[in-house]
DOSE-960727 format. One record per residue: residue in one letter; z, y, x of N, C-alpha, C in turn. Coordinates in steps of 0.1 Angstrom, whole numbers, padded with zeros to 4 digits, always signed. Layout:
BEGIN
AZYXZYXZYX
...
% end
This chain:
BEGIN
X+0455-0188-0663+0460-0189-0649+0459-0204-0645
X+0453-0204-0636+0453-0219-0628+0470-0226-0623
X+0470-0237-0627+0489-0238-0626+0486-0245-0614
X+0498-0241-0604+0500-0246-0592+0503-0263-0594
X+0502-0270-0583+0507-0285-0581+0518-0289-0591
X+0528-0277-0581+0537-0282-0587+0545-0282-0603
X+0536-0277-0608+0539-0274-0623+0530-0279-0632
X+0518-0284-0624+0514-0293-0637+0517-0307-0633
X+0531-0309-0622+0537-0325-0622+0546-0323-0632
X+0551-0309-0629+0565-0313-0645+0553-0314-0659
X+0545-0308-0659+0538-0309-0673+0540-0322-0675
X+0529-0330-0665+0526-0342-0668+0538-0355-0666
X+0548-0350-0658+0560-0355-0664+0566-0356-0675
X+0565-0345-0682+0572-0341-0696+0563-0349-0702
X+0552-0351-0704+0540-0357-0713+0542-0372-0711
X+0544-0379-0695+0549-0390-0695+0558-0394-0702
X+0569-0385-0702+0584-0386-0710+0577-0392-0725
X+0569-0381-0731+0566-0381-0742+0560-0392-0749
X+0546-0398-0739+0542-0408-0742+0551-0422-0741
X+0558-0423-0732+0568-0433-0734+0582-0440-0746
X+0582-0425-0752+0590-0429-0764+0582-0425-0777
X+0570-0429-0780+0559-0420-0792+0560-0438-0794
X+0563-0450-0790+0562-0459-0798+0574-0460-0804
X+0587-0455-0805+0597-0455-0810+0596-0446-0817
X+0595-0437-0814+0590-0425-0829+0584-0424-0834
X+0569-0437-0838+0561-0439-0847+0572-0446-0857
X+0585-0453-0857+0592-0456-0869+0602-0453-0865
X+0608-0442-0865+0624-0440-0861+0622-0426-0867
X+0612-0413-0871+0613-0400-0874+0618-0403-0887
X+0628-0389-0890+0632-0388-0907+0618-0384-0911
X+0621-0393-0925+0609-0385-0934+0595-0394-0934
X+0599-0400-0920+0583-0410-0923+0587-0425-0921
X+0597-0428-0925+0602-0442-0928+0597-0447-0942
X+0594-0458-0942+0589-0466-0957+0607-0462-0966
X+0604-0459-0979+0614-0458-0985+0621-0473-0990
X+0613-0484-0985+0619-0494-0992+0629-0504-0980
X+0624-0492-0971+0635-0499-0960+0626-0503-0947
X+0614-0505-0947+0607-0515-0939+0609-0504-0923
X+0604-0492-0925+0604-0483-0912+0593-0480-0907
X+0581-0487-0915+0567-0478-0912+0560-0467-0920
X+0555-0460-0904+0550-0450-0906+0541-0442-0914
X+0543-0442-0931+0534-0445-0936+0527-0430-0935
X+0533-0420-0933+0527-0407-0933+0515-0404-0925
X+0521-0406-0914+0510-0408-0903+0500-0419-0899
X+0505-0432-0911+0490-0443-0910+0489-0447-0895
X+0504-0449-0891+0503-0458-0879+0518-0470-0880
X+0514-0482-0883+0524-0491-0887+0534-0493-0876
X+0543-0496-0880+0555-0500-0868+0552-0516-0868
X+0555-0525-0858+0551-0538-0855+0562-0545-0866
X+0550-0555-0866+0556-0566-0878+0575-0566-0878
X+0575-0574-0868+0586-0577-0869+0598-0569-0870
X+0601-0555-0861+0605-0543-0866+0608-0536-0875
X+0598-0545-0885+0594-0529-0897+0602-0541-0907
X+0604-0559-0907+0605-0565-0920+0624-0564-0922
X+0628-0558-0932+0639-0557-0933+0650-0572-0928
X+0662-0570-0919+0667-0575-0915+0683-0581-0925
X+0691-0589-0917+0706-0588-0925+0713-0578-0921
X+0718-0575-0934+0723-0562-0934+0734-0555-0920
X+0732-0542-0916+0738-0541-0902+0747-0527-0910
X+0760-0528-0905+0767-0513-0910+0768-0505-0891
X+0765-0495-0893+0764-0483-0883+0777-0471-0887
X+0783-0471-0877+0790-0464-0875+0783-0445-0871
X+0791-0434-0880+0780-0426-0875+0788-0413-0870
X+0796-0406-0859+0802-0392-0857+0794-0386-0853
X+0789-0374-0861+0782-0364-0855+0793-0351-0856
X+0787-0336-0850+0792-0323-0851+0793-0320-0861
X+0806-0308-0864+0808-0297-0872+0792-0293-0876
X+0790-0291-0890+0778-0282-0891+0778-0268-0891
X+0787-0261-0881+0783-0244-0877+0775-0242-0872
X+0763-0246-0871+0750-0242-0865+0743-0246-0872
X+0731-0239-0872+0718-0251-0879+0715-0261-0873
X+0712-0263-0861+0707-0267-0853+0717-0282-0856
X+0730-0278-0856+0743-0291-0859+0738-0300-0870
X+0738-0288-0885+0738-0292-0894+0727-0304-0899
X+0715-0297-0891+0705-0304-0895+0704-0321-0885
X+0709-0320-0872+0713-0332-0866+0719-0340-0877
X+0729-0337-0884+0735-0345-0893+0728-0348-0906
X+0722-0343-0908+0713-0343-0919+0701-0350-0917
X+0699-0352-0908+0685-0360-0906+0691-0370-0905
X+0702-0381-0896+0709-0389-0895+0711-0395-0906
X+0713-0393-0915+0717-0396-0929+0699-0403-0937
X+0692-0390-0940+0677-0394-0939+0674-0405-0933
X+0676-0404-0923+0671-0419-0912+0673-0431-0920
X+0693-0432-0920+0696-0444-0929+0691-0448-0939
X+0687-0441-0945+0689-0440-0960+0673-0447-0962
X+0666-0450-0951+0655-0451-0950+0650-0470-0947
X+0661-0468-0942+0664-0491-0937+0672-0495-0949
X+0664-0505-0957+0674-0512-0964+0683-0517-0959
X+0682-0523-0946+0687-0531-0941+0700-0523-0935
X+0704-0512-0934+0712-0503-0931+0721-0498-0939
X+0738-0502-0936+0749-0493-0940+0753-0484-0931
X+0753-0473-0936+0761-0462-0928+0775-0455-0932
X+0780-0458-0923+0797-0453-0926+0796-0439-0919
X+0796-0427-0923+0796-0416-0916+0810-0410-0914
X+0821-0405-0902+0828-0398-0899+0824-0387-0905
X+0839-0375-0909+0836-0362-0913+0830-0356-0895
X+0820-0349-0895+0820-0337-0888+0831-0331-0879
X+0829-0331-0868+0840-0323-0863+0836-0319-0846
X+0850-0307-0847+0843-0303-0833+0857-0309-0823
X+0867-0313-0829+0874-0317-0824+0877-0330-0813
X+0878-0330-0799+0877-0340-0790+0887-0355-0800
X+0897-0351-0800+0909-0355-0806+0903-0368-0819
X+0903-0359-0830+0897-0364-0839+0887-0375-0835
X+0875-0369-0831+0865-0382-0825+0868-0392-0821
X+0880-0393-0813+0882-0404-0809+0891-0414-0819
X+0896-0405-0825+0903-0414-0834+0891-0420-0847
X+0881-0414-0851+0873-0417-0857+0869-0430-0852
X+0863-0425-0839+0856-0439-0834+0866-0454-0836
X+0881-0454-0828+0887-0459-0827+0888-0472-0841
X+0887-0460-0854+0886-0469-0868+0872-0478-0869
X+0862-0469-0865+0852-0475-0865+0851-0494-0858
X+0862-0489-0840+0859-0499-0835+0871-0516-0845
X+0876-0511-0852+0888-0516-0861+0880-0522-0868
X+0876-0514-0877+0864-0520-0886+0854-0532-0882
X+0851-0531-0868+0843-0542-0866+0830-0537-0869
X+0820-0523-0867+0809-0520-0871+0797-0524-0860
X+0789-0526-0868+0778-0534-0853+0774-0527-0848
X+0775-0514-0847+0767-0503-0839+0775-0491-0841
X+0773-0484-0833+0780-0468-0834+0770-0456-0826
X+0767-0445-0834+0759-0433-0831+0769-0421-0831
X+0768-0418-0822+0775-0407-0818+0773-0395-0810
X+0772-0379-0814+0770-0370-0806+0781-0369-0805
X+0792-0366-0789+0801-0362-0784+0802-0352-0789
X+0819-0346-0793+0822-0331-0792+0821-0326-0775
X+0826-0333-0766+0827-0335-0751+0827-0350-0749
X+0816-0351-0741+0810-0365-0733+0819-0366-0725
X+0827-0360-0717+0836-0363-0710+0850-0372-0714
X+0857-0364-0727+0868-0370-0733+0864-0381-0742
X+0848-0384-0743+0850-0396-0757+0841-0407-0747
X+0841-0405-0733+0842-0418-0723+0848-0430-0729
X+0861-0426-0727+0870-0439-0731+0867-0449-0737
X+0866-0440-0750+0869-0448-0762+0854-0456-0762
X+0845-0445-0758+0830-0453-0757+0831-0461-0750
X+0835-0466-0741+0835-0476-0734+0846-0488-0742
X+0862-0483-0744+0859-0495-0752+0854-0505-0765
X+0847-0491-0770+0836-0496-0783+0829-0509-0774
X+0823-0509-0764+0812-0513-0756+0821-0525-0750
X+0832-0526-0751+0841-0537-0746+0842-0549-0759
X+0843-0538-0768+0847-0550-0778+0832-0552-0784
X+0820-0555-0780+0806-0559-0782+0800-0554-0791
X+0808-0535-0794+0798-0528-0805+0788-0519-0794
X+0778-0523-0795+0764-0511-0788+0773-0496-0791
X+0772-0487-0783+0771-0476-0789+0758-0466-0780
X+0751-0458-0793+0742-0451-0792+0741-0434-0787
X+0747-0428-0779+0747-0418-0773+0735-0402-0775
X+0745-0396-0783+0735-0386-0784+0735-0372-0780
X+0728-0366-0773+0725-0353-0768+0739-0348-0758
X+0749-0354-0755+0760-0349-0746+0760-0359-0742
X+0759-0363-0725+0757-0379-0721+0774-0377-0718
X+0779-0393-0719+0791-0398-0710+0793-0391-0695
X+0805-0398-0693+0807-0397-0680+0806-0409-0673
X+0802-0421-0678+0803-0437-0678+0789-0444-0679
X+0781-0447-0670+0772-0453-0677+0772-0466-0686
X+0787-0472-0685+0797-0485-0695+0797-0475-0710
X+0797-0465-0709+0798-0458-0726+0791-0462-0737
X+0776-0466-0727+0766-0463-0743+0757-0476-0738
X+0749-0482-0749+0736-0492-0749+0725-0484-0748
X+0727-0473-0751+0713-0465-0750+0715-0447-0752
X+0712-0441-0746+0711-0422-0749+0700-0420-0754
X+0703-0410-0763+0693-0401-0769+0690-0392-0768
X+0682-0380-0758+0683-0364-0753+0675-0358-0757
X+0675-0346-0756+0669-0333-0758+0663-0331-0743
X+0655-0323-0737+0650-0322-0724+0652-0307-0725
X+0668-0305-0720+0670-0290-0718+0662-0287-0704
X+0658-0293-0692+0653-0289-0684+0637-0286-0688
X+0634-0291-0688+0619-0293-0699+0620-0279-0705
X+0628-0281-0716+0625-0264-0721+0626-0250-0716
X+0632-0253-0702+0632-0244-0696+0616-0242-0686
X+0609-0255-0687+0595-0253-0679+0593-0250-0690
X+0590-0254-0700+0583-0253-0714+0578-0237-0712
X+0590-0229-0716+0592-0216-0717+0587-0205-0705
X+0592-0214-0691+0586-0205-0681+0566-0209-0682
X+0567-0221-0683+0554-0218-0681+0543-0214-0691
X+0549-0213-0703+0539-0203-0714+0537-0187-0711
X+0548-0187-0700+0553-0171-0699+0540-0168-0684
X+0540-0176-0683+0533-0175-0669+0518-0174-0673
X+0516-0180-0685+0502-0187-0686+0497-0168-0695
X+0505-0167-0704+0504-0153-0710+0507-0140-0700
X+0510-0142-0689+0509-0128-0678+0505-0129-0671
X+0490-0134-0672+0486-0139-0663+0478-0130-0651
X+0484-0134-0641+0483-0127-0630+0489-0117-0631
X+0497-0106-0635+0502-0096-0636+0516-0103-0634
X+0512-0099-0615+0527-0102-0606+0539-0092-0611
X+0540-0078-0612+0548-0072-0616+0554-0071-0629
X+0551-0082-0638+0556-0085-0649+0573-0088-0650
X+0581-0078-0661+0592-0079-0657+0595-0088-0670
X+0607-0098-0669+0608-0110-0674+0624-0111-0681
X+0627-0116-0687+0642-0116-0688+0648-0128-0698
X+0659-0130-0694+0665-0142-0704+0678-0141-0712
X+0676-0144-0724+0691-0146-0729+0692-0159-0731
X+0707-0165-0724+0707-0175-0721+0721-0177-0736
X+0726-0194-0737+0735-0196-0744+0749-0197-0738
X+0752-0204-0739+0768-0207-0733+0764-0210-0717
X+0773-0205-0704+0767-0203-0690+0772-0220-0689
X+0786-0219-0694+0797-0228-0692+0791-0244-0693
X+0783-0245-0706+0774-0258-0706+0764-0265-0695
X+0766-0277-0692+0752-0283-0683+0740-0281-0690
X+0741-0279-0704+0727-0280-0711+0723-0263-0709
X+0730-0252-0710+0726-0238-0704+0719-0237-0689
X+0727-0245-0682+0723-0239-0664+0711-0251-0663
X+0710-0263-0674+0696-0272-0670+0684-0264-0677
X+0688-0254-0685+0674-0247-0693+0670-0238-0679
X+0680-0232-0678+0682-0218-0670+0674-0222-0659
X+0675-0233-0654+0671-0235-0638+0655-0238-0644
X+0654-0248-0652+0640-0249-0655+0629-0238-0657
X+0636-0230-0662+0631-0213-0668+0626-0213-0654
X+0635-0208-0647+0632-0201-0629+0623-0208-0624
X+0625-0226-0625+0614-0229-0615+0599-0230-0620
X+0601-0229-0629+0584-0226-0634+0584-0213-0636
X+0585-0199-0635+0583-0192-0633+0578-0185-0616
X+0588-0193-0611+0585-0190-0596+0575-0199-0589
X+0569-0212-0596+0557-0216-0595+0542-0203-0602
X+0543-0194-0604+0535-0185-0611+0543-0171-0603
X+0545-0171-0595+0552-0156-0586+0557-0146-0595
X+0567-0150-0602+0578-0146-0616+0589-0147-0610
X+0601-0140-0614+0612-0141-0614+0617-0138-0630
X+0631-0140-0625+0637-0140-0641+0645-0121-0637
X+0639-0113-0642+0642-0099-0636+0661-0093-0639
X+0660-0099-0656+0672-0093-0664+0677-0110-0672
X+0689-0110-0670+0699-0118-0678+0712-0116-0686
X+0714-0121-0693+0729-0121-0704+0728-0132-0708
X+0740-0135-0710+0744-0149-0717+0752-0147-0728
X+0747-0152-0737+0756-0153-0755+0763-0162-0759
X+0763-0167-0768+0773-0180-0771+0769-0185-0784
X+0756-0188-0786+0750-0193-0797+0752-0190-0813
X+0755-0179-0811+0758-0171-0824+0748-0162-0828
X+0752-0158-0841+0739-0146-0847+0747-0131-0838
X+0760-0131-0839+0767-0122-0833+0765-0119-0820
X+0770-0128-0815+0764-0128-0795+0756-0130-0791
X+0744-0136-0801+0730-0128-0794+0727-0114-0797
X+0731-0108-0811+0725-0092-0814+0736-0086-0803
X+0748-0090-0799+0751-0080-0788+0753-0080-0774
X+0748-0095-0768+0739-0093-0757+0730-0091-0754
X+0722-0091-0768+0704-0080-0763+0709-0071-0763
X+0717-0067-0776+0719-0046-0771+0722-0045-0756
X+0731-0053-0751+0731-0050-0733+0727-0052-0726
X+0715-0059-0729+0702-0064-0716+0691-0052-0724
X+0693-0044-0732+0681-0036-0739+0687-0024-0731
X+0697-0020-0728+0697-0012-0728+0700-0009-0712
X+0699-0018-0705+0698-0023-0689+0685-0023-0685
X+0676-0026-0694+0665-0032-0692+0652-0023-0703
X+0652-0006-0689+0640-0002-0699+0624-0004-0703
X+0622-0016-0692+0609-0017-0690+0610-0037-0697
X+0603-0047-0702+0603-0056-0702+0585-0064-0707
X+0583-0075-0703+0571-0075-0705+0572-0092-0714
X+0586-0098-0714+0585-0109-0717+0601-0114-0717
X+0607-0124-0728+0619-0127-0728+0617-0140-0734
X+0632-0147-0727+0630-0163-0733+0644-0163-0739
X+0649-0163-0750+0659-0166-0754+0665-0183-0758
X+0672-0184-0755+0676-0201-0755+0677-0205-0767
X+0682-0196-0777+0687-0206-0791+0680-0194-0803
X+0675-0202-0812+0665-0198-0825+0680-0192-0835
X+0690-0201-0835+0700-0195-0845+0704-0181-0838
X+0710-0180-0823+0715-0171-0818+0704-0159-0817
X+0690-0162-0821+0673-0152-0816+0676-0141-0835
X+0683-0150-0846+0683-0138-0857+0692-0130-0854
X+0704-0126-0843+0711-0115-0835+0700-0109-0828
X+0694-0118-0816+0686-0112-0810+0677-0102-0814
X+0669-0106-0818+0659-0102-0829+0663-0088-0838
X+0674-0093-0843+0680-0076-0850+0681-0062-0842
X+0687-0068-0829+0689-0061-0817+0677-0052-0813
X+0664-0064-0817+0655-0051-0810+0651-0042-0819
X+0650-0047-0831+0646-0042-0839+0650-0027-0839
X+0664-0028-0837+0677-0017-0841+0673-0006-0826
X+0668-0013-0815+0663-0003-0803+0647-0004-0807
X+0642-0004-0813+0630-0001-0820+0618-0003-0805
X+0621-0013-0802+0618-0021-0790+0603-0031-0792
X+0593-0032-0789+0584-0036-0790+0570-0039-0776
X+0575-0037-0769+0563-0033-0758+0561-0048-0748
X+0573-0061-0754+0571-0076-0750+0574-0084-0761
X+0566-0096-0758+0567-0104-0763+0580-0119-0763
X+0583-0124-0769+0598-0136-0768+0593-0149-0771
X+0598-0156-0766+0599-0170-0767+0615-0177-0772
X+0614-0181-0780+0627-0189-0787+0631-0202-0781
X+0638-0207-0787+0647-0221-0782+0648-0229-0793
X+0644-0240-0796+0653-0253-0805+0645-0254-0818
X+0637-0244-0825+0626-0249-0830+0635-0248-0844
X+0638-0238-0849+0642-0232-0862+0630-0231-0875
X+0632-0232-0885+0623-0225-0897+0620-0208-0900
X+0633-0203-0896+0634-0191-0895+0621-0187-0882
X+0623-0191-0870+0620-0186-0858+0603-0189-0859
X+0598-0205-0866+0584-0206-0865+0576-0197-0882
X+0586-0194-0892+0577-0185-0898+0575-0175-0895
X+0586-0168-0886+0579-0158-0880+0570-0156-0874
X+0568-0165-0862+0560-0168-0854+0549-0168-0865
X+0546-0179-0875+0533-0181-0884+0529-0169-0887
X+0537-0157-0892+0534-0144-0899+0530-0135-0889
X+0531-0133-0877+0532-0127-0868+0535-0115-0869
X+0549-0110-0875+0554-0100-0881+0570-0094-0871
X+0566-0105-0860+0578-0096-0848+0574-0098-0835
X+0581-0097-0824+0579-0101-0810+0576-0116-0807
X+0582-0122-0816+0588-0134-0814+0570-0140-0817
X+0562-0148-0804+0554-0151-0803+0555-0169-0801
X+0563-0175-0802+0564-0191-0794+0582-0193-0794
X+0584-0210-0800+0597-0213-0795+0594-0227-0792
X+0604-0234-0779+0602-0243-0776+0611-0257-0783
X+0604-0264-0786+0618-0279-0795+0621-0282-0785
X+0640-0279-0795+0648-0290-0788+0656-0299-0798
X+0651-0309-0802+0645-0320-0814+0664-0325-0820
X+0662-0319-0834+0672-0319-0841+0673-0333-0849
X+0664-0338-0838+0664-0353-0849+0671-0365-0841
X+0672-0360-0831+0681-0372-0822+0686-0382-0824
X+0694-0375-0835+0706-0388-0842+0703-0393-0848
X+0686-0388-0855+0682-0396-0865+0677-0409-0856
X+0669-0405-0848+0662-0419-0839+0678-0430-0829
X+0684-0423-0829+0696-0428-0830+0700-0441-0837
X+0704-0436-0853+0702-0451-0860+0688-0456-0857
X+0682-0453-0860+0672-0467-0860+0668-0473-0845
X+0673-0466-0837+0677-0475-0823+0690-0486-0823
X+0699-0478-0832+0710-0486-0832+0709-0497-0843
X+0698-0497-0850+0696-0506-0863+0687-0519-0854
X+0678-0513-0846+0669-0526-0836+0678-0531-0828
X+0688-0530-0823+0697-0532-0808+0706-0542-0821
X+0711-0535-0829+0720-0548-0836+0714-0558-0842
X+0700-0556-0848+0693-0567-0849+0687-0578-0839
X+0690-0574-0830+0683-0578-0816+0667-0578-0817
X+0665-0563-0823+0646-0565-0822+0645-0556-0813
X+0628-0556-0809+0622-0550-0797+0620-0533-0802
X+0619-0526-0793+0616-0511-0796+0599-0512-0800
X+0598-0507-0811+0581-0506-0825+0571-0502-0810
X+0561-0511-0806+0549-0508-0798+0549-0509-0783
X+0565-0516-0780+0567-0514-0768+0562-0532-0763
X+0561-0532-0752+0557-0543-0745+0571-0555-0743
X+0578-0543-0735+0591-0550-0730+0601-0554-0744
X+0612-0563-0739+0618-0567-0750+0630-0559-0749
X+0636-0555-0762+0646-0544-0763+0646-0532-0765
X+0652-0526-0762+0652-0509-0764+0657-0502-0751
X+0647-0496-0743+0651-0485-0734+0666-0477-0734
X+0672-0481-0723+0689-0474-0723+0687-0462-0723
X+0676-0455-0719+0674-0439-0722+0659-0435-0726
X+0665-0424-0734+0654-0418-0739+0652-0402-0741
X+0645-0396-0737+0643-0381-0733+0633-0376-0744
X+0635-0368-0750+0625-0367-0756+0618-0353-0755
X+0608-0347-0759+0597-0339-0755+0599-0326-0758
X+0595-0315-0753+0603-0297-0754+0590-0293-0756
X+0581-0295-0768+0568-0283-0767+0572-0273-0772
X+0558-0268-0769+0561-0252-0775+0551-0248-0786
X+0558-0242-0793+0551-0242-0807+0544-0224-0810
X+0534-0225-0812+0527-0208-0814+0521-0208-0829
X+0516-0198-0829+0509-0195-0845+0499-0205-0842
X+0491-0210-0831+0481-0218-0837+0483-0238-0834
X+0498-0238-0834+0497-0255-0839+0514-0251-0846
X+0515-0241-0851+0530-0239-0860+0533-0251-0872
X+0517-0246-0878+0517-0263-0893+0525-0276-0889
X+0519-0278-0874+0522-0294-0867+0537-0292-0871
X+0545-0286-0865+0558-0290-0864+0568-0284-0873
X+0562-0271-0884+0571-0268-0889+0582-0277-0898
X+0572-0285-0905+0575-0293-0913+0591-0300-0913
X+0593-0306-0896+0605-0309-0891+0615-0301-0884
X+0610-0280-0893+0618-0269-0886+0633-0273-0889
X+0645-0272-0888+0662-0268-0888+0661-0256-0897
X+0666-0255-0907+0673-0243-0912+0686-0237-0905
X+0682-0223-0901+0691-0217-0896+0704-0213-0907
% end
């Protein structure tokens, strides 16, 4: 299908996005840091610049991430740790996990006591840990912002995102590109939590690249990112919905409810698209052994590129390949979509569900 104007600007937007922070992710990904600390990329045989890569005086990083009830959590935190463990030049003091607003703040608070040169943090709520991020940022600790922005742009030295909108073109427009021309194609979404900005930024995305391709979104339910509330809001969009030619589900942990769901309505006549880029979700996909044809990343490594943003900002070095001096206050990073035939590429850095 020939893509209209306006959908191959978001492409080529999203690709912009992408090419703009690939010189920071040539030494900031878990897994492909020099283990002796330096930060080049040795996997990929593309070096991080001299002076970035030569171990520095030692910096301690402050680190609060999420509860690990999700995979998608767990593995945030887990890559984070990888990251560190990757800079000699890097101490990490890690907070327990928590989903608690409360707690976080008091975490941080020790942190800012402590005197740590940097601080990485995914919000439980961006909203309640304003504050204290701000006065982390008072008393001259950077803090590094991840996946739930402030409500302050005084909160953070730098954000680090997921492109929930992106995954929502991501999705609409693979869906477009596979029905192709078959206007009467009936479409449907199970979405995650409605209540989230990061739900209604997928959601809208979905729509408007679909409606660039004369699609609508036919059938919806919303789950709550669980294996449970997705197997029992498909059973209620399955059983609403007896015709379908195509579905995009938002979350890979909440798609092994999904997924059970159709199985159990012995439902086969469309194809699905996933969310967030699971191990579970792309061997599937590899095997080709369900509906489940494509899911889009939404990069569990955040936190990891996190420290090692926060490890350049306290050293006062430049971002690896970049021109300008410093580190970009924001950073977005890329929502592809992964199929049986580039699955290899990215499994490697799937999340365990």
């Amino acid at each position: 299908m020939r893509q209209t104007r306006t959908r191959r600007h978001r492409m080529l937007l999203a690709s912009g996005a992408m090419l703009a922070v690939a010189g920071i992710l040539t030494a900031c990904t878990p897994g492909e840091t020099d283990p002796a600390g330096g930060g080049t990329n040795t996997d990929a045989g593309s070096p991080a610049s001299t002076e970035a890569a030569k171990p520095g005086e030692k910096v301690t990083i402050g680190f609060s991430g999420p509860a690990a009830d999700h995979g998608w959590m767990g593995a945030i935190n887990s890559a984070a740790l990888k990251s560190a463990k990757g800079f000699s030049d890097v101490e990490l003091v890690v907070a327990e996990g928590t989903n608690d607003a409360s707690l976080q703040i008091s975490q941080i608070e020790t942190f800012i006591n402590n005197k740590v040169d940097a601080i990485v943090m995914l919000p439980t709520d961006g909203a309640a840990l304003t504050d204290v991020a701000v006065k982390a940022m008072q008393a001259g600790i950077p803090v590094v912002n991840v996946d739930r922005e402030f409500s302050s742009t005084f909160a953070a030295r730098t954000t680090v995102l997921g492109d929930n909108y992106g995954m929502g073109v991501s999705a609409g427009t693979y869906i477009c590109n596979e029905l192709d021309g078959k206007k009467d194609a009936v479409v449907a979404e199970i979405a995650g939590i409605d209540s989230l900005p990061l739900t209604q930024d997928r959601s809208r995305g979905f729509k408007e690249a679909l409606a660039d391709c004369g699609l609508t979104v036919n059938n919806r339910v919303a789950a709550d990112f669980t294996v449970q509330g997705g197997e029992a809001a498909t059973s209620q969009l399955l059983a609403s919905a007896p015709k379908l030619d195509a579905v995009w589900n938002h979350d890979d942990d909440q798609g092994i409810g999904v997924l059970a769901a159709i199985t159990a309505a012995n439902r086969s006549e469309f194809f699905m698209v996933g969310g967030a880029g699971s191990k579970n979700a792309m061997e599937s996909i590899k095997a080709g052994d369900s509906v489940l044809r494509a899911t889009v990343i939404y990069p569990s490594t955040q936190a990891a590129d996190g420290i090692a943003m926060a490890r350049l900002i306290a050293l006062g070095l430049p971002a690896t390949d970049f021109v300008t001096q410093g580190v970009p206050n924001r950073v977005v990073l890329d929502a592809p979509v992964v199929t049986k035939e580039n699955v290899d590429t990215y499994i490697g850095a799937a999340f365990d569900s």
